[in-house]
C-alpha positions as CSV (number, residue, x, y, z in Angstrom):
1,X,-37.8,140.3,-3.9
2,X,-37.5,137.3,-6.1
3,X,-34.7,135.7,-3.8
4,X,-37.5,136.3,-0.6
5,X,-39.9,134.8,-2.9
6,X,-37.9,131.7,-3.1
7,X,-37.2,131.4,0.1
8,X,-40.5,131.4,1.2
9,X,-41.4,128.7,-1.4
10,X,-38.7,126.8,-0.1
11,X,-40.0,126.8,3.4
12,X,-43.5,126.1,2.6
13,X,-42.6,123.4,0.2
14,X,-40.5,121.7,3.3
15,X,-43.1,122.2,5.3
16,X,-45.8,120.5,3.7
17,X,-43.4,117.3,2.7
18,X,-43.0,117.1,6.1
19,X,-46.5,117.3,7.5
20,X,-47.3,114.8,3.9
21,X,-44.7,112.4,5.7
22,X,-45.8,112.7,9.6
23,X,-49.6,112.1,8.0
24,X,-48.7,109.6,5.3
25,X,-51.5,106.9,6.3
26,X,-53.9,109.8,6.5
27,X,-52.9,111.2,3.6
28,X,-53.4,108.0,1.6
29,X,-56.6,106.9,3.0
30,X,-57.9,110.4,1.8
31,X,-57.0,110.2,-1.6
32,X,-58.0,107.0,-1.8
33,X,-61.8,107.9,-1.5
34,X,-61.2,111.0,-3.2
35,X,-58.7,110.6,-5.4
36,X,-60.0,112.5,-8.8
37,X,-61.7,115.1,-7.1
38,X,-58.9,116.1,-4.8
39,X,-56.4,116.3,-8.0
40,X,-59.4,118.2,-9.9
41,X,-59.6,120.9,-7.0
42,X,-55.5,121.4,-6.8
43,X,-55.7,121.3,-10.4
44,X,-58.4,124.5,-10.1
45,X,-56.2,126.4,-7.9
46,X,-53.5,126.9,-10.1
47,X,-55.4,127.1,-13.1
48,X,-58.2,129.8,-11.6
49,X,-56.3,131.3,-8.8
50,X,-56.8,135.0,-8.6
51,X,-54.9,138.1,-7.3
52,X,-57.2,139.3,-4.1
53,X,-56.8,142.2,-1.8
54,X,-58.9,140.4,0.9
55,X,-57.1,139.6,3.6
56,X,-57.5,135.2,3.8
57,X,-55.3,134.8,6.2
58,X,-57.6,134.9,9.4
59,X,-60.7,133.3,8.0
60,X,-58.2,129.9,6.8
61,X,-56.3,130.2,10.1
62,X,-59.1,129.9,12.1
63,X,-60.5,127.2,9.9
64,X,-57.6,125.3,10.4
65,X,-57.9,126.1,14.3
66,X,-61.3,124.8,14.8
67,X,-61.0,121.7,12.7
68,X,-57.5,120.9,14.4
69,X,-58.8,121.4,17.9
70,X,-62.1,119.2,16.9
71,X,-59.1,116.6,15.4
72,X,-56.9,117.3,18.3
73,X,-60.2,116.1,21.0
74,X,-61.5,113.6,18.9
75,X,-58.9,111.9,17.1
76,X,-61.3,112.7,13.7
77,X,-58.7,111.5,10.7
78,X,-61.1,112.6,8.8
79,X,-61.6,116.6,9.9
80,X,-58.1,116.3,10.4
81,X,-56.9,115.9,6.5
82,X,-59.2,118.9,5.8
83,X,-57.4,121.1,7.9
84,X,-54.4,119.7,6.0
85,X,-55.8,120.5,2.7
86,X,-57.0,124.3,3.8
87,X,-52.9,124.4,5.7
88,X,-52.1,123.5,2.4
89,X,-54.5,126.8,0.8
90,X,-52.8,128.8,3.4
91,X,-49.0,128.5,2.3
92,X,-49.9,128.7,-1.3
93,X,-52.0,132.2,-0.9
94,X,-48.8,133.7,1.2
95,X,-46.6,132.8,-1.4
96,X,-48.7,133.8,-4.4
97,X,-51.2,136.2,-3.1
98,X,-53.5,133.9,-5.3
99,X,-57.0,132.2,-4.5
100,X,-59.5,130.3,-6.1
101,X,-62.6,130.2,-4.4
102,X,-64.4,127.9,-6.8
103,X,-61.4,125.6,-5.8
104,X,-61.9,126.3,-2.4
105,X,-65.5,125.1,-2.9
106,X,-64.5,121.8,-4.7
107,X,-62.2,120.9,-1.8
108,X,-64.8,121.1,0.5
109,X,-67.1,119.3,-1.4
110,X,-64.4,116.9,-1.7
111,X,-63.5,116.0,2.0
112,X,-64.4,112.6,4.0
113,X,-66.6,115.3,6.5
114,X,-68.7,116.4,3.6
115,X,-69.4,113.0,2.4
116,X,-69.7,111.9,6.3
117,X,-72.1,115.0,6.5
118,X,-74.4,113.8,3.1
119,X,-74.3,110.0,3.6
120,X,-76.3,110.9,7.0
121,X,-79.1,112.7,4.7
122,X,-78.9,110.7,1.9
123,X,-82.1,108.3,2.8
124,X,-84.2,111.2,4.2
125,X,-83.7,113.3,0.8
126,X,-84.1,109.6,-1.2
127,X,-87.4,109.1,0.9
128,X,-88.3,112.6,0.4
129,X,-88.2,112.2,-3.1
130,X,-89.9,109.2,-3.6
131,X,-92.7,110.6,-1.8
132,X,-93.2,113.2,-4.3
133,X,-92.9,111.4,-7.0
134,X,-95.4,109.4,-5.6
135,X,-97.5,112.2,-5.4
136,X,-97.2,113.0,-8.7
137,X,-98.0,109.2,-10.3
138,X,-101.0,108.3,-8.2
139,X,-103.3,109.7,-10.5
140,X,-101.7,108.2,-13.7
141,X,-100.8,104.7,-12.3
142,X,-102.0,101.9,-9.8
143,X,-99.6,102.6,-7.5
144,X,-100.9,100.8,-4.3
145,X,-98.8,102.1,-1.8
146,X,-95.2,103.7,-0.8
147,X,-93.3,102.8,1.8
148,X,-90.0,104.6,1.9
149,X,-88.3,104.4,-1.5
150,X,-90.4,100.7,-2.4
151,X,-93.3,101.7,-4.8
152,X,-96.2,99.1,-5.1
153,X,-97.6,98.9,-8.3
154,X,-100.4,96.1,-9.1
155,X,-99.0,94.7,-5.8
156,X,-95.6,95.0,-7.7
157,X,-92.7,95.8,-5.7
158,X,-90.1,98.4,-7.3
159,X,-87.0,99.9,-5.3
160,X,-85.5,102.7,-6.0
161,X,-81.8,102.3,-6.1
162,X,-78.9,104.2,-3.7
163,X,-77.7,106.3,-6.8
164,X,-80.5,108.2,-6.8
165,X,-79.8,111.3,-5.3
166,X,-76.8,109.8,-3.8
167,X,-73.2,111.3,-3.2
168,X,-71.4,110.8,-7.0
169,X,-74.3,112.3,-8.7
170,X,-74.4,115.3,-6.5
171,X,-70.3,115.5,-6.4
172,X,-70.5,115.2,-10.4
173,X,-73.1,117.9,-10.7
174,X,-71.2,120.8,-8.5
175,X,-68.2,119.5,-10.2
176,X,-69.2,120.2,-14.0
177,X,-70.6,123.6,-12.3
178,X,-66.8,124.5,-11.0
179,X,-65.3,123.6,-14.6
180,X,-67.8,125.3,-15.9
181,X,-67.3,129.0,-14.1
182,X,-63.5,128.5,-14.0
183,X,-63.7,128.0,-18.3
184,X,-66.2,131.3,-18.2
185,X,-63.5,133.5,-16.2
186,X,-61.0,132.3,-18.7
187,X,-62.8,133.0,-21.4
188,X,-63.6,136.8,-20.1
189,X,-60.5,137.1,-18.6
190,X,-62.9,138.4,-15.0
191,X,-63.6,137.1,-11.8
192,X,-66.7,135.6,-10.2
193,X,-67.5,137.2,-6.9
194,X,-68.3,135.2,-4.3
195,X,-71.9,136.0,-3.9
196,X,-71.9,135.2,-7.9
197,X,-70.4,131.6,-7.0
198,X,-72.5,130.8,-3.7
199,X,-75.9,131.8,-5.8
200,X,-74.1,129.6,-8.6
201,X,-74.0,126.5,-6.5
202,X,-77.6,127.1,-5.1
203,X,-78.8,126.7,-8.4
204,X,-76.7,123.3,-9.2
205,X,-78.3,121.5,-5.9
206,X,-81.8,122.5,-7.0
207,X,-81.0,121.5,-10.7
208,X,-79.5,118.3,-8.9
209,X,-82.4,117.7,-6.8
210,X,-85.1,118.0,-10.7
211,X,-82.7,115.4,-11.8
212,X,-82.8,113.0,-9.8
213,X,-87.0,114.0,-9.4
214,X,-87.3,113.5,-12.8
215,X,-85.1,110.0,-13.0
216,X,-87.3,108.2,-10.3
217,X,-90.4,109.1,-12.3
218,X,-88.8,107.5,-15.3
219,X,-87.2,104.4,-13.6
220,X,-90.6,103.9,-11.9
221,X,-92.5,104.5,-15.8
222,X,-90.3,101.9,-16.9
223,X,-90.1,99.7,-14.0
224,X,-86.4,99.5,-14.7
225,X,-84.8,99.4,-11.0
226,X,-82.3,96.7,-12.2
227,X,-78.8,97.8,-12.6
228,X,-78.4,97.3,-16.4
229,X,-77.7,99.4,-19.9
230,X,-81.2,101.2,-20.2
231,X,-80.4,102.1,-16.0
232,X,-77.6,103.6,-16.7
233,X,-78.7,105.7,-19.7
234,X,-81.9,106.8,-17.8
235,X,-79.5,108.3,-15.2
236,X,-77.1,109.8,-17.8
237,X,-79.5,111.5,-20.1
238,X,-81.7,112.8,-16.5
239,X,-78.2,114.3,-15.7
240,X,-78.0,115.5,-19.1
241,X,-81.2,117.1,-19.9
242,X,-82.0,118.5,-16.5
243,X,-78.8,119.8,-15.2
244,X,-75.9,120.6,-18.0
245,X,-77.8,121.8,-20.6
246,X,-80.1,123.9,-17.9
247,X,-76.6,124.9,-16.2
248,X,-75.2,126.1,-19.4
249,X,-78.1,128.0,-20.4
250,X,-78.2,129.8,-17.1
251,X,-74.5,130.2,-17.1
252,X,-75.7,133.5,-19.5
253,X,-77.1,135.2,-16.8
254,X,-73.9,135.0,-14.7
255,X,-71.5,136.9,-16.4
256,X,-68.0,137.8,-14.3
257,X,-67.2,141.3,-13.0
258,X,-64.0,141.7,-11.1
259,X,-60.8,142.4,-13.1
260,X,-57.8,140.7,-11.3
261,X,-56.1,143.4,-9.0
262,X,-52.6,144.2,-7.9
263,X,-51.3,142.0,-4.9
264,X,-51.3,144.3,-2.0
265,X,-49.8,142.8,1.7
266,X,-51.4,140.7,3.7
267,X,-51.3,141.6,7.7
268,X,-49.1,139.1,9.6
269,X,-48.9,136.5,7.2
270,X,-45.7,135.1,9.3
271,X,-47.9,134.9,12.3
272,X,-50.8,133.5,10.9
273,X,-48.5,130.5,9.0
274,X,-46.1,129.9,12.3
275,X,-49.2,129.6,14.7
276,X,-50.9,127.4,12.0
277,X,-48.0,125.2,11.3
278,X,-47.6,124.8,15.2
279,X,-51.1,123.7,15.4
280,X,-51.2,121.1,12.4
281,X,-48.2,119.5,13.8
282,X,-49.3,119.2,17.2
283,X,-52.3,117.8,15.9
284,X,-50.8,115.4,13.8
285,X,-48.6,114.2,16.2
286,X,-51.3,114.1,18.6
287,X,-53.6,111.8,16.5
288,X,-51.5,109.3,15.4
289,X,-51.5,108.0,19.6
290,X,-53.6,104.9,19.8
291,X,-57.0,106.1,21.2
292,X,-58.9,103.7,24.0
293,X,-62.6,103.5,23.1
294,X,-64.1,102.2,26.1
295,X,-67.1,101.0,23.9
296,X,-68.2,98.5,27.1
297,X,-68.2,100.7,30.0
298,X,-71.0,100.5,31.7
299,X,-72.9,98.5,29.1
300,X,-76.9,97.3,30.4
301,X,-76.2,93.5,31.6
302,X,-79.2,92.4,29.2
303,X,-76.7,92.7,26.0
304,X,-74.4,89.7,28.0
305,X,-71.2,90.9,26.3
306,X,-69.3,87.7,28.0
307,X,-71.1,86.5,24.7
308,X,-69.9,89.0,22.4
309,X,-66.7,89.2,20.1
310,X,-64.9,92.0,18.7
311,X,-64.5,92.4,15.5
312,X,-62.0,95.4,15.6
313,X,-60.9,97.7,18.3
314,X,-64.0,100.1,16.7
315,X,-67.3,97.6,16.8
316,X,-67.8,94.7,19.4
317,X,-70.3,92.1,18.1
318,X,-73.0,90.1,19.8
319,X,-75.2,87.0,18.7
320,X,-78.7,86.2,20.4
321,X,-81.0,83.8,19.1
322,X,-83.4,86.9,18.2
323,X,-81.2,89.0,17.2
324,X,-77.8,90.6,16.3
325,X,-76.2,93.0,18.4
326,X,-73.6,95.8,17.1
327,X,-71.5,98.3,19.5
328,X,-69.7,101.1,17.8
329,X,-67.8,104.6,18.3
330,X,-70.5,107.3,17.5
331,X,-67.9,107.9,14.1
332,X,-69.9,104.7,12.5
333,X,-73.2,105.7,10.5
334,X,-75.6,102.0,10.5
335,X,-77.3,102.8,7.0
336,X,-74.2,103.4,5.4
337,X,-72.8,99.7,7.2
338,X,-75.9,98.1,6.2
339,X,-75.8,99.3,2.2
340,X,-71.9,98.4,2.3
341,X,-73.3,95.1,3.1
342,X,-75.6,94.6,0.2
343,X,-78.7,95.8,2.1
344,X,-81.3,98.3,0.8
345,X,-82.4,100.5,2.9
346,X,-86.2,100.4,2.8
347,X,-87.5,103.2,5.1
348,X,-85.6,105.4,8.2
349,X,-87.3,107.7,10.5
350,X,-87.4,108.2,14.2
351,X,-89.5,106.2,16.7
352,X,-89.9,106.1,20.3
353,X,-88.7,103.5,22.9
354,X,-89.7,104.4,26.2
355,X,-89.5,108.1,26.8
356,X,-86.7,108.1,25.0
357,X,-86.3,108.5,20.6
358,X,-84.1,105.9,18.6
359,X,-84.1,105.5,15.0
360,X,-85.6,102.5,13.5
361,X,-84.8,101.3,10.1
362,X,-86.6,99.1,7.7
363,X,-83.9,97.0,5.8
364,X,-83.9,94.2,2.7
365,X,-81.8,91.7,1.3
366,X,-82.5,88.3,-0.6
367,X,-86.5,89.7,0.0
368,X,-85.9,89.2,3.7
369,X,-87.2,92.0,5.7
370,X,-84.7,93.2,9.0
371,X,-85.7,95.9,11.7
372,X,-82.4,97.8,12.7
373,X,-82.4,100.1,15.6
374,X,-79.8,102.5,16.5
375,X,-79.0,104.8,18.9
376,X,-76.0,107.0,20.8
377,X,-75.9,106.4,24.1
378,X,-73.6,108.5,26.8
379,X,-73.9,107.8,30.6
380,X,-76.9,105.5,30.0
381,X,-79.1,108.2,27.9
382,X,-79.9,108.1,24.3
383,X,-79.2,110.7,21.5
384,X,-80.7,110.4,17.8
385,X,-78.3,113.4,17.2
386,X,-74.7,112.9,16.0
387,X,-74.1,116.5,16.4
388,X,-75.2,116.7,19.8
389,X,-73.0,113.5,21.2
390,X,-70.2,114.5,19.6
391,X,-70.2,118.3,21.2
392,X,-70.6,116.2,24.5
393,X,-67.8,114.4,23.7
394,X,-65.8,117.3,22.6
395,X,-66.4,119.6,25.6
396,X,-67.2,117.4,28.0
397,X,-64.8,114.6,27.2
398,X,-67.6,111.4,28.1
399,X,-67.1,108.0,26.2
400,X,-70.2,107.7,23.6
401,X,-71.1,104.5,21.7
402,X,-73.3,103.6,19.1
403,X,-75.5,100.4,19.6
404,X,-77.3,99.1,16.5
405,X,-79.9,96.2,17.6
406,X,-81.5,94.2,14.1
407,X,-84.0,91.4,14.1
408,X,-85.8,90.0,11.5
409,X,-89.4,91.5,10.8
């Protein structure tokens, strides 16, 4: 048994050094952005990984399969080093017969598709909560006015900065949640179950959401939008007060039941890990082929793209007198571009051009006010959808592009 055992370590060690080489750019580019919170979940793994009888095999294999064949059609780096992490999940439950679902949860959390997947909601929750906060201050202060996360007071402007409800805070608060039930099964020496660890995490967004709530309405009290000391120690002691100590107080009420169980056989762990290793390979190989974008086919004549420049083989640039012009695979994301580029992203919501919707943004820098409208656009239509262009593109294999028009207001 223990010379089978080593064997199949063996194998699934080789294996993933050699996927780890064939994906080596991937590989780094992930960590990069990730870096502490990838090590964190691997660290989980081993540290809370339990003996289960369910059978994981099918549920990670087809997983992998959907976000490999997704990869595989779209050439997605970033779906693909998921399915590289859960491949990864895979091996290490056929050899141990362990799991860590909590871990499983912090790795998902942790991937480029999850942070793609928030970044396109951060300014709609950020709005969202400005306007409720607004709500609740009318009464008690001369606010004049909102308009998206800019409060007017005594014809006052004050912004409400990107951290606010954005992607670290929310990462940080399910990550002290994940320390926090894998120290608590320790401690007991029991399991979580995973309706225990779902509701768990429900209750860290909404304690997420009160704390950020709760830090607008003191950055706005204070009029202290300026990155600076008393900033920062707004936000920490928000975090503090209104989601650790609430998350270790209602930690009590979620008290571990499963003892750890003897390791029972998995069905066709061989099959499942051979089909799977197949599959990430062929991927992997697959996406490293240089993919043609055709970002200009078809283009409307008014954008004169003779005019235009690219900037890299992902976003062609054009310069009018009235405005700037940006074409772009449907991966790009124009708030995030725009806030990378030391805007501040004033208001986003949908308008209509034509009979046809686009988004419109209201954008800032050095107090000059920009309108930036967006769209995707396949066979001369327009989408406001991500999710919708890219199942087009998936199924139905059409070029889609992103055009991003800004002019000054």
């Amino acid at each position: 048994m223990n010379h089978l055992l080593s064997y199949k370590k063996a194998i699934g060690l080789f294996t993933i050094f050699c996927l780890l080489i064939i994906n080596y750019k991937i590989v780094i580019t992930g960590l990069d952005s990730n870096l502490f919170g990838i090590i964190f979940s691997i660290a989980l793994f081993f540290i809370g990984g339990r003996k289960t009888t369910l059978n994981l095999n099918f549920p990670l294999f087809t997983m992998i399969f959907i976000l490999e064949f997704v990869s595989y059609r779209l050439h997605t780096k970033s779906v693909h080093f998921l399915a590289l992490a859960l491949f990864v999940c895979l091996i290490y439950y056929n050899i141990t017969q362990k799991f860590s679902f909590i871990a499983f949860i912090c790795i998902l959390l942790f991937s480029s598709l999850f942070s793609t997947f928030f970044e396109y909601l951060t300014t709609e929750i950020k709005q969202s909560l400005c306007y409720y906060v607004y709500l609740t201050l009318k009464n008690f202060m001369p606010i004049n006015k909102i308009e998206g996360v800019n409060f007017y007071i005594n014809n006052a402007k004050i912004t409400i900065d990107i951290a606010c409800m954005g992607l670290s805070m929310f990462k940080t608060g399910l990550l002290s949640g994940a320390l926090v039930l894998t120290l608590e099964e320790k401690k007991h020496r029991k399991y979580f179950t995973i309706i225990q660890i779902l509701l768990f995490c429900c209750v860290l967004i909404v304690l997420n959401i009160i704390s950020n709530y709760f830090r607008i309405i003191t950055l706005v009290l204070f009029n202290c939008t300026e990155e600076n000391v008393l900033h920062h120690t707004i936000g920490i002691l928000c975090f503090v007060f209104y989601q650790i100590i609430p998350m270790l107080f209602l930690i009590r009420f979620f008290k571990p039941k499963k003892e750890e169980i003897k390791i029972t056989r998995s069905l066709y762990p061989v099959l499942f890990t051979l089909v799977g290793t197949l599959i990430v390979f062929a991927t992997s190989f697959e996406i490293k082929k240089e993919q043609h974008y055709d970002l200009l086919e078809n283009l409307n004549p008014e954008y004169e793209n003779q005019k235009g420049i690219w900037v890299n083989k992902e976003v062609f640039k054009i310069v009018m007198p009235d405005k700037l012009i940006y074409i772009k695979t449907s991966n790009h994301n124009p708030l995030v571009c725009w806030t990378g580029a030391g805007y501040k992203i004033i208001e986003s919501k949908e308008v209509k051009k034509g009979n046809e919707k686009i988004w419109q943004a209201k954008i800032e820098k050095d107090q000059i006010l920009y309108y930036s409208y967006w769209w995707y656009e396949c066979n001369s239509k327009k989408y406001t959808s991500l999710i919708e262009v890219l199942l087009i593109k998936l199924f139905d294999n059409k070029p889609v592009r992103l055009i991003n028009e800004t002019s000054k207001a």
